[in-house]
N, C-alpha and C positions, 0 to 999 in steps of 0.2 A: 524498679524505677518506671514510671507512667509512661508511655511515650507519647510523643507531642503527634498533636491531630495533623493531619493534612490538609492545607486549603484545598477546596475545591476550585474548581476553574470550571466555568459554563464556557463553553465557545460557541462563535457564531459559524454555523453548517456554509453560510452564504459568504465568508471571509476564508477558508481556509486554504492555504497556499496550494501553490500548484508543482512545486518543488522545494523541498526540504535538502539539502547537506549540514553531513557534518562532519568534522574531523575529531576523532575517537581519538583521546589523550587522556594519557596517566593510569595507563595499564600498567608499568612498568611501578611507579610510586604508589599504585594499590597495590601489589606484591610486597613492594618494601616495608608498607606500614603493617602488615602483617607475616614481615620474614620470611617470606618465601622468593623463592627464585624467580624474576621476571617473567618465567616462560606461562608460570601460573597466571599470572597477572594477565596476557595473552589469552588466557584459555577462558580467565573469568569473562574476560573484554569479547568473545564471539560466542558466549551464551547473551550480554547483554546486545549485541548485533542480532542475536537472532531473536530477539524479544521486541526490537526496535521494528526489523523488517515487517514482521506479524502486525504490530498495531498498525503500522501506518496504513498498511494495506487493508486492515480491517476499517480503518476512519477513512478508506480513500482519497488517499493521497495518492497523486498523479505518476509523480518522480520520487526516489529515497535516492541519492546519493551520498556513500561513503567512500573517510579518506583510507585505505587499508593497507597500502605500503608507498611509499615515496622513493621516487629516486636517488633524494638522501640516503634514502634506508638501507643501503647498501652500505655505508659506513659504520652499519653496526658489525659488531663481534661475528661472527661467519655463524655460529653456533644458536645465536638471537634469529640470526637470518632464515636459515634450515628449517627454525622451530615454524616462523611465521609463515614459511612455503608449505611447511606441512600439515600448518593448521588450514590454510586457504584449501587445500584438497580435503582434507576432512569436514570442513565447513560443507563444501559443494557437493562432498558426496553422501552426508549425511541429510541434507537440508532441499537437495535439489526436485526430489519427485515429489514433497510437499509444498514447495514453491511453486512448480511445475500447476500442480492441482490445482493451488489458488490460482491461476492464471498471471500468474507474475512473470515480465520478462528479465532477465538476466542480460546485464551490458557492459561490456569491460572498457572503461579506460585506459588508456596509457600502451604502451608497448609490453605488449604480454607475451610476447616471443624471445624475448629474452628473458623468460623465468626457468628453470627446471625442467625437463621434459613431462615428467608427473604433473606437474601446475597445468602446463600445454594442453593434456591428454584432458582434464577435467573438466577446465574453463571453456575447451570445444564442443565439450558437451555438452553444458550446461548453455551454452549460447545456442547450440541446435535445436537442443530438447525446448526449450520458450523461444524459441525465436519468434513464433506466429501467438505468442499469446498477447493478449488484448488488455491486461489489469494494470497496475503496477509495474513502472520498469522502475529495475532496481540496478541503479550504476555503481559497480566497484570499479573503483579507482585503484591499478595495480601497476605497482612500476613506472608510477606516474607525476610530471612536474608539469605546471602548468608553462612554464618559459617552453618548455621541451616542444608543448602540445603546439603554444603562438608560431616556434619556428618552423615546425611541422605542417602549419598551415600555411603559412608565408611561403611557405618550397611549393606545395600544392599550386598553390594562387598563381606561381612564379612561374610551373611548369607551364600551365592550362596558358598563359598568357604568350610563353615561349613559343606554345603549340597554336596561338591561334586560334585558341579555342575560345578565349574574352577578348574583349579590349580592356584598356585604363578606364573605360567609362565606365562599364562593369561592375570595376570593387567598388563595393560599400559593405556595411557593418554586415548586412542579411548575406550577400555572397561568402564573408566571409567567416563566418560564422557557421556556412555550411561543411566546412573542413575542416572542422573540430569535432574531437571524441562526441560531443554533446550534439553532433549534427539533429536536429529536426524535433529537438527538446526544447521546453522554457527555460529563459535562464532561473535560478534559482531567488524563490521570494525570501528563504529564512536558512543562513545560516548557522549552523550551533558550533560550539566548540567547548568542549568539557576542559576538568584540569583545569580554569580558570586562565591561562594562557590566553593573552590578547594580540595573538599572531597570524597572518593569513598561510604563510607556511607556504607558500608556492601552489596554491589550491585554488583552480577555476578564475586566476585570476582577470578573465576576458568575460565569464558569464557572473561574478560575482558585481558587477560594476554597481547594480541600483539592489542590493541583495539587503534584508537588514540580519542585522548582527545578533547573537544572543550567546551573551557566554557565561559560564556556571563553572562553579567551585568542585560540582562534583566532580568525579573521577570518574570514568569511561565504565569500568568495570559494575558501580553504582548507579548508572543512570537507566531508569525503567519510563512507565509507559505514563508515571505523573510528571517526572521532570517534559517530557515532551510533550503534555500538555500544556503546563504553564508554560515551555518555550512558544507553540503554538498563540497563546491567549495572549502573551505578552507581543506578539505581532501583531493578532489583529485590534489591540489597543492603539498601534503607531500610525501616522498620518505621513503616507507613503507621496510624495510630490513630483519624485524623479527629475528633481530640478525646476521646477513651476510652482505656482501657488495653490495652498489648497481650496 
């Protein structure tokens, strides 16, 4: 059987975002359609993450943000859960001094102190080891919701003002924006969501506000470095207003 050509996509150098997320879905139903156990499904899904990391950083892009376990996700099977703790540590530990080299920084969201102490021990190090690098920062999102992140910030905001440290005049969106995971990042121009799912899922919901959307039928596990191209092209087509005229 012939296979069908690929469009090509030309992008403009002069449009390209300055932060990409996405939320990686349907590792679990690319297992299933091929019979294997979820866990698979997993493992295909952090060869295409580390395929995703690589281009982006080769087309320089600013930010990559992924979604890679959610506070929901703890409602999965204890046995689903263990696998994806123990791929996060095989991911960082296999990937990190190549990251490293690229000059990519490494940045965790979420409350990561409550994973495993093996997860702890990794993600320490892999935030040390790039802390000072200058390329790419690449945010994993780990044990992360975004309500959790808003109340998180609101406690902050709440303390600093209990302390005397602001006034009421103080907050606004830029202060407060400074006590979020994302502190001192863009918010994000494009994001993706595989698995065809048209849900924001508890994800960045304070930085996604003027974000545009692109969502795809593929499956997490099948998505390479053409789909995030035409996700790319298909942004800098849209006439971005942010509430105003063009």
């Amino acid at each position: 059987m012939k296979k069908e050509k690929q469009t090509e996509f030309i992008l403009d150098a002069k449009k390209m975002p300055r932060h990409i997320a996405i939320i990686m879905d349907g590792n679990g139903r690319w297992a299933k359609k091929r019979l294997l156990p979820r866990t698979m499904g997993h493992r295909a899904g952090m060869a295409a993450l580390r395929k995703t990391v690589e281009t982006c950083s080769n087309m320089g892009i600013p930010v990559l943000t992924v979604f890679a376990f959610s506070t929901e996700n703890w409602k999965r099977p204890f046995e689903e859960v263990d696998y994806l703790m123990k791929l996060l540590i095989e991911f960082l530990n296999k990937e990190i001094a190549e990251l490293h080299q690229e000059n990519v920084r490494i940045r965790l969201l979420g409350n990561y102190e409550l994973l495993p102490a093996e997860c702890q021990v990794e993600i320490k190090r892999a935030l040390e080891l790039t802390g000072n690098n200058t390329g790419m920062v690449f945010n994993i999102a780990v044990n992360y919701g975004a309500r959790s992140e808003i109340i998180r910030g609101v406690r902050n905001v709440a303390e600093k003002l209990l302390d005397h440290d602001i006034s009421l005049d103080d907050i606004n969106e830029q202060l407060f924006s400074s006590y979020l995971y994302t502190a001192g990042l863009p918010d994000p121009d494009l994001l993706i969501r595989t698995a065809g799912e048209k849900r924001i899922s508890n994800f960045l919901l304070w930085q996604i506000a003027y974000s545009e959307l692109w969502v795809t039928d593929t499956l997490w596990p099948d998505f390479d470095r053409h789909h995030l191209i035409e996700a790319i092209y298909e942004y800098q087509q849209r006439n971005r207003k942010f509430g105003g005229l063009s």
